[in-house]
DRENDRENGU-726681 format. One record per residue: chain; residue number from 1; x, y, z of N, C-alpha, C in turn. Coordinates in steps of 0.05 Angstrom, whole numbers. Layout:
# DRENDRENGU-726681
A	NUM	X	Y	Z	X	Y	Z	X	Y	Z
...
END
This chain:
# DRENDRENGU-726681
A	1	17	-24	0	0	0	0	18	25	0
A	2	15	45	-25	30	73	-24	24	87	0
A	3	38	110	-3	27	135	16	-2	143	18
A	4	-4	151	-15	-24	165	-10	-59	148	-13
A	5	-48	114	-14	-72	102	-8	-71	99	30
A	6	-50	106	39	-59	101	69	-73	124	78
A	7	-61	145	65	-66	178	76	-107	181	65
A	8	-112	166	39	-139	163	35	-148	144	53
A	9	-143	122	59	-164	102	82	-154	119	105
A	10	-147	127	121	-136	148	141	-160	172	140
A	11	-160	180	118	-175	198	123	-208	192	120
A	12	-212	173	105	-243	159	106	-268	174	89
A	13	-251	200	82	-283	209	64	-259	220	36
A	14	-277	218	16	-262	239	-8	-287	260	-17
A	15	-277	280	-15	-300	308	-32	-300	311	-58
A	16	-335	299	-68	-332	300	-95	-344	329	-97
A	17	-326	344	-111	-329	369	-118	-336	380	-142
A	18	-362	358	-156	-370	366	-182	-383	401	-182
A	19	-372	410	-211	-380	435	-216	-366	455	-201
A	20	-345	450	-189	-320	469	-178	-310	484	-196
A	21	-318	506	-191	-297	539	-206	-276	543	-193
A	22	-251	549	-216	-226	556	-208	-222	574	-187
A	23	-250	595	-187	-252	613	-169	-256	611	-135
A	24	-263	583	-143	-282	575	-119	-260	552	-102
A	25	-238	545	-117	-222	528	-114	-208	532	-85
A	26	-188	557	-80	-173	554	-55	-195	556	-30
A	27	-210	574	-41	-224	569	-13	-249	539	-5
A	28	-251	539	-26	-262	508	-20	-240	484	1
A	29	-222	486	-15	-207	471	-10	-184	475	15
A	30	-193	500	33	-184	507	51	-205	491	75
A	31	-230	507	67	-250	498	84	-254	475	91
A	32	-246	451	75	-252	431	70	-228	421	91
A	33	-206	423	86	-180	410	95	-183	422	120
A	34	-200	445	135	-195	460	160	-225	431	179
A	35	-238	429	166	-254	414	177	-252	379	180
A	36	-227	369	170	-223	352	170	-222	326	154
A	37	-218	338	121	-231	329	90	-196	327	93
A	38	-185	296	71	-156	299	70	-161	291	40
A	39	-176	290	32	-180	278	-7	-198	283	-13
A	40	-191	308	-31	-215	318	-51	-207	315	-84
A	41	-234	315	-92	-233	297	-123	-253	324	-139
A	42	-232	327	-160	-250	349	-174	-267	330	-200
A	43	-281	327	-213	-295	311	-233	-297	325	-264
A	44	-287	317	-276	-275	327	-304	-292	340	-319
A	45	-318	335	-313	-341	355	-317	-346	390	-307
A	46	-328	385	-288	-334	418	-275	-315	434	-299
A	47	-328	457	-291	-306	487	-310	-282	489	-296
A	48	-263	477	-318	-242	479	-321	-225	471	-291
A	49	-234	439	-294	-225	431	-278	-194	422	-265
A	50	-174	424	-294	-147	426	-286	-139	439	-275
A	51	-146	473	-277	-146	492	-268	-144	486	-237
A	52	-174	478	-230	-178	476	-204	-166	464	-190
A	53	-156	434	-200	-136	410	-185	-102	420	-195
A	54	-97	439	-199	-70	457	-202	-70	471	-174
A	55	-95	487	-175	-103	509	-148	-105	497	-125
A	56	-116	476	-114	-120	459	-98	-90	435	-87
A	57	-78	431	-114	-51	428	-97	-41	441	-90
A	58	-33	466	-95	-14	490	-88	-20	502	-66
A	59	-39	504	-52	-63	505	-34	-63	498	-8
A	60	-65	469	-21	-69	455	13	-35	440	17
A	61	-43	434	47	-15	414	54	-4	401	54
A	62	11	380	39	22	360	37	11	338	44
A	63	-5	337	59	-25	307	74	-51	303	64
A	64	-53	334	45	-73	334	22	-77	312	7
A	65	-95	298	-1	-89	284	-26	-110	291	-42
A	66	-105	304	-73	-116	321	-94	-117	305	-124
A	67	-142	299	-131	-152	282	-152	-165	287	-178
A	68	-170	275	-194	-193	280	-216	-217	253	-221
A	69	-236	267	-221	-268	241	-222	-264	243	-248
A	70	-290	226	-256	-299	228	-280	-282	226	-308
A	71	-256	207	-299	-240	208	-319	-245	180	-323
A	72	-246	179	-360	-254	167	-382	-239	149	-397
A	73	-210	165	-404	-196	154	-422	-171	159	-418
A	74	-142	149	-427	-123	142	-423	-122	173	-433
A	75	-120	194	-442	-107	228	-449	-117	226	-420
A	76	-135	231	-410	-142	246	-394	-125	236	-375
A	77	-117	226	-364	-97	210	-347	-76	224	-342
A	78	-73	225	-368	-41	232	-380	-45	271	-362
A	79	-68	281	-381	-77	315	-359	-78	314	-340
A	80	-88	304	-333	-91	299	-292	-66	297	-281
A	81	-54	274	-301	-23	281	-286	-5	301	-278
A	82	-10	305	-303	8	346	-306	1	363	-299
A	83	-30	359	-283	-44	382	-269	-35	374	-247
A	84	-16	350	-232	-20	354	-205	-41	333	-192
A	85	-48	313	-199	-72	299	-199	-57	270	-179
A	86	-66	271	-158	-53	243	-146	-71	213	-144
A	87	-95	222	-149	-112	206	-151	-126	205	-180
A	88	-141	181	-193	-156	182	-216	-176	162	-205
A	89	-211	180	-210	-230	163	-207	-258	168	-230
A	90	-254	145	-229	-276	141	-262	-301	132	-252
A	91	-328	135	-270	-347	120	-259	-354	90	-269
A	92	-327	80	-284	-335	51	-296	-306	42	-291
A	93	-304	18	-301	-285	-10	-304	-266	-4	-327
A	94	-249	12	-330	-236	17	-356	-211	5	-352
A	95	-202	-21	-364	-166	-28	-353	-150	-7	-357
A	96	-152	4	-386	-130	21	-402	-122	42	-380
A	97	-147	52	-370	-153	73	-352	-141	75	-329
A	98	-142	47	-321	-136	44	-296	-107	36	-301
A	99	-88	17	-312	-63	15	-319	-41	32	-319
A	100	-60	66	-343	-44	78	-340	-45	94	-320
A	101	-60	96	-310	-65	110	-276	-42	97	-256
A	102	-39	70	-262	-15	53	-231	1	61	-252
A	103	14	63	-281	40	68	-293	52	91	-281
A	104	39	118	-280	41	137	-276	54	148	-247
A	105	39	124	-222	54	124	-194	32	141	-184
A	106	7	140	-192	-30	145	-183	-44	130	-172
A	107	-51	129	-151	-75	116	-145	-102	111	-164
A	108	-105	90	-172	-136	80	-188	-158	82	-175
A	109	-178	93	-173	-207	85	-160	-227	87	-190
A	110	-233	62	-200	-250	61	-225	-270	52	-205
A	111	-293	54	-216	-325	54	-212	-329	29	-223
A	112	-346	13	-199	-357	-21	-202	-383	-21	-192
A	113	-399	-29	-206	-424	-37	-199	-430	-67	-197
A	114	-409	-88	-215	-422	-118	-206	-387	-122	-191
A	115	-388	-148	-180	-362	-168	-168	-344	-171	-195
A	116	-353	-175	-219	-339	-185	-241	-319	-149	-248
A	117	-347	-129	-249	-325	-108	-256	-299	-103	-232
A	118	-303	-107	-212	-285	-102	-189	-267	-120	-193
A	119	-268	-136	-199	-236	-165	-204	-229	-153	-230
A	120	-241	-150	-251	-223	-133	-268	-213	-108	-263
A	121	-228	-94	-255	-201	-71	-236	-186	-76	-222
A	122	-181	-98	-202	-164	-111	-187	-144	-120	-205
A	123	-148	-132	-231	-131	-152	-242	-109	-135	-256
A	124	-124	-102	-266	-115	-87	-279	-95	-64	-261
A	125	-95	-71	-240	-80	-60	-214	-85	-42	-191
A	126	-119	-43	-188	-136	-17	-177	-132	-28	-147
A	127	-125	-14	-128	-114	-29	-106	-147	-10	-91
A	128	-157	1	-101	-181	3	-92	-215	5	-105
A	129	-231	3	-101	-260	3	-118	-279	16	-108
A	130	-284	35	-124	-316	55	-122	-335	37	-131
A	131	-358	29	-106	-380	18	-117	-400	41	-120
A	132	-404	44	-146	-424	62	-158	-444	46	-179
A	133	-464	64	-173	-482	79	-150	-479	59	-129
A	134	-482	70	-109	-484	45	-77	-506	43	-79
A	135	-532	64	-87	-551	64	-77	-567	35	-98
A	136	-551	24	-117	-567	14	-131	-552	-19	-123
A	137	-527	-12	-118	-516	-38	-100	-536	-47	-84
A	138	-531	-23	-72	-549	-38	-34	-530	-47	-25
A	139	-542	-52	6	-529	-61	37	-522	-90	23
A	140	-545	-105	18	-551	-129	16	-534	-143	-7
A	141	-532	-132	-25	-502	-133	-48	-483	-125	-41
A	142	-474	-113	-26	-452	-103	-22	-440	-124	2
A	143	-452	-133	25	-440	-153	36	-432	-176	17
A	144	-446	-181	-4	-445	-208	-6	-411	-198	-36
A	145	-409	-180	-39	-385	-173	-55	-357	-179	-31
A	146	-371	-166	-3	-349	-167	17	-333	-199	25
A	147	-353	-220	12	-340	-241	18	-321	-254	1
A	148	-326	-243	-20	-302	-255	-45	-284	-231	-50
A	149	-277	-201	-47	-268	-186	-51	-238	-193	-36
A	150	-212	-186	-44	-194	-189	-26	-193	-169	-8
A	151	-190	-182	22	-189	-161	40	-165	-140	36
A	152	-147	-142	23	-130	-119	23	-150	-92	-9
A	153	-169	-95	-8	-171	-81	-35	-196	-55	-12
A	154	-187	-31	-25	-211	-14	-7	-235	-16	-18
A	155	-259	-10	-10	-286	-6	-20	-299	15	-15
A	156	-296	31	-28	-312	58	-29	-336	74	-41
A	157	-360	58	-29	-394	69	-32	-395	98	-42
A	158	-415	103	-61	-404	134	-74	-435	134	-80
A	159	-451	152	-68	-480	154	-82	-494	159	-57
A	160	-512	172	-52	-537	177	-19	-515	169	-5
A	161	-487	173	3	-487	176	28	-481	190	46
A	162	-491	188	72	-492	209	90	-493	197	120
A	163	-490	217	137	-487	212	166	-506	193	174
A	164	-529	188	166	-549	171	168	-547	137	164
A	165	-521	133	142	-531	109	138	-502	102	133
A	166	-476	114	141	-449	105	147	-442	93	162
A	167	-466	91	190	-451	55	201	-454	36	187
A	168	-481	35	170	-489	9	165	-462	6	143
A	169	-462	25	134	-434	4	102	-410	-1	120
A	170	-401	14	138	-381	2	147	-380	-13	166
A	171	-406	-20	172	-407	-45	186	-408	-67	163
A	172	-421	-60	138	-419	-82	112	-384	-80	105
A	173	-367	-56	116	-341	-83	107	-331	-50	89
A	174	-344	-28	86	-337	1	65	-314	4	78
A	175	-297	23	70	-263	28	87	-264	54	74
A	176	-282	65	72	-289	90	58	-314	104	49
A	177	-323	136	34	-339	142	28	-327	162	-1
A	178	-351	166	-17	-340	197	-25	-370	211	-27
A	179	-365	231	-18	-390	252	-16	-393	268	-33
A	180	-409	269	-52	-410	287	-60	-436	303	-64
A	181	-466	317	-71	-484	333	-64	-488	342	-35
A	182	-489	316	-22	-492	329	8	-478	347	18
A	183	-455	342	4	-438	363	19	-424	383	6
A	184	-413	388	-19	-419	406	-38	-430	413	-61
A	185	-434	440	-66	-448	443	-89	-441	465	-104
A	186	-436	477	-130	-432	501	-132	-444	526	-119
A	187	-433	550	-106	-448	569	-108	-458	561	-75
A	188	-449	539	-48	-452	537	-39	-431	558	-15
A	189	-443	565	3	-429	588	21	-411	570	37
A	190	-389	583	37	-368	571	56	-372	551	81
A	191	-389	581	91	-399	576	126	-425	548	123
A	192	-433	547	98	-451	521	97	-430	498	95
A	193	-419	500	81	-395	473	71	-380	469	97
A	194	-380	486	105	-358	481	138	-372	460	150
A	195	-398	468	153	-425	463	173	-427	432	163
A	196	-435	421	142	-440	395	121	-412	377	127
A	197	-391	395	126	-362	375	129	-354	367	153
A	198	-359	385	174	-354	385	207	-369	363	212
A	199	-401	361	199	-416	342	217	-408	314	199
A	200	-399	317	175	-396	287	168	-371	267	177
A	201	-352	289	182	-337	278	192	-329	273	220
A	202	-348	290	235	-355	274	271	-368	256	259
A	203	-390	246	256	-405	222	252	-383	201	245
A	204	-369	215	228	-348	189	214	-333	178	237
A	205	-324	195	250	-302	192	263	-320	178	297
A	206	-343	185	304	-352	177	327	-363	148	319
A	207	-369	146	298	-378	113	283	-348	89	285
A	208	-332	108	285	-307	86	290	-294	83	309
A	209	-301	105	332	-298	108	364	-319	84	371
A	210	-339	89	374	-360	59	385	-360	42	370
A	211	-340	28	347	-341	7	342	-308	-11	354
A	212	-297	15	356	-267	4	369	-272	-2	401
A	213	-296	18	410	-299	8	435	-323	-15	446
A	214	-337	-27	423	-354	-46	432	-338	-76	431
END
C-alpha cells in the first residue's frame, strides 16, 4: 500500500467536488482541509477543472491528497497528471484507464457496480474500488461482494451517502466514502460547507470510536 492510499483510508471520506470553479477552488479547498476532508476529487465535468486540481494542490498541505473524477480515457490521465492529480477516479471499469493510472505512480479508484467489474479492476492493478451507484448496489449486495473481494482491496460506496446510513456500510465491510451533493455544491457558502463537512466527519469519526470500543 503507497502513501497516499494510506493517507486516503486514514482519512475515510473523499469530496466530490462536481461543478468546482477555479474561483471557488482555494477556498473550497481550505474549508474543506480546516474541517477535517484529507482527499478531494475534482470531476472532469466541472469548469475547467485542471485549473482547479492545479489550485488545490498549491493550496493545501502535503497530507492533502488532490484528484480527478470522471475520468474516461487514457489522455485524460495523462492531464490529470500534469495538473498535479494524485488520484484518478472514473465512474466505470476501464483497464487502459486504470493501468495507465498505476504506470504513472497514481492511485486507481474506477467505478464497479457488479463483483466481475471489481476483479477486473483488481486484475488491472486498482488497489481500490468505487462501488457506484451504492444506492443501486445496496447493503444487501454489497456484503455479499465483501465475501469474495480481497481483503487488502478498499471499498468505497459513492451515491446517498450520509451521516445517516455510514454505520451500516461500514459495518458491511466500506473502508471508505465519497461525498458528494450532500456536501458540496456550486455556489454553496463557505460557512454552509464548513457546517455539512464538520458534521460528516464527527459522525465518521464517532462511528469508528463505538465500534473500536464495543
Amino acid at each position: 500500500m503507497n502513501e497516499l492510499t494510506t493517507t486516503l483510508k486514514a482519512a475515510g471520506l473523499v469530496a466530490i467536488l462536481r461543478g468546482l470553479h477555479p474561483s471557488e477552488a482555494q477556498g473550497v479547498g481550505e474549508a474543506l482541509y480546516a474541517s477535517g476532508f484529507r482527499s478531494l476529487e475534482v470531476p472532469l465535468n466541472s469548469p475547467e477543472p485542471l485549473n482547479s486540481i492545479e489550485i488545490l494542490r498549491g493550496a493545501l498541505p502535503e497530507d492533502a491528497v488532490v484528484g480527478a473524477g470522471t475520468v474516461l480515457t487514457v489522455d485524460q490521465v495523462r492531464s490529470c497528471h500534469e495538473a498535479g492529480s494524485q488520484i484518478i477516479v472514473s465512474p466505470n471499469t476501464n483497464v487502459r484507464v486504470i493501468q495507465e493510472t498505476v504506470a504513472l505512480g497514481m492511485d486507481s479508484f474506477p467505478g464497479a457496480a457488479t463483483p466481475s467489474n471489481a476483479f477486473d479492476a483488481i486484475e488491472a492493478g486498482a488497489k481500490n474500488v468505487k462501488i457506484f451507484p451504492a444506492e443501486q448496489v445496496g447493503l444487501a449486495g454489497f456484503k455479499a461482494w465483501t465475501a469474495v473481494i480481497p481483503s487488502g482491496i478498499g471499498l468505497i460506496p459513492v451515491g446517498g451517502i450520509n451521516e445517516e446510513n455510514m454505520a451500516q456500510w461500514l459495518e458491511a465491510g466500506a473502508t471508505g466514502f465519497g461525498i458528494g451533493s450532500s456536501l458540496y455544491k456550486s455556489g454553496r457558502s463557505l460557512e454552509d460547507l464548513k457546517t455539512r463537512a464538520g458534521n460528516l466527519v464527527s459522525a465518521y469519526q464517532t462511528i469508528h470510536e463505538m465500534r473500536k470500543s464495543a
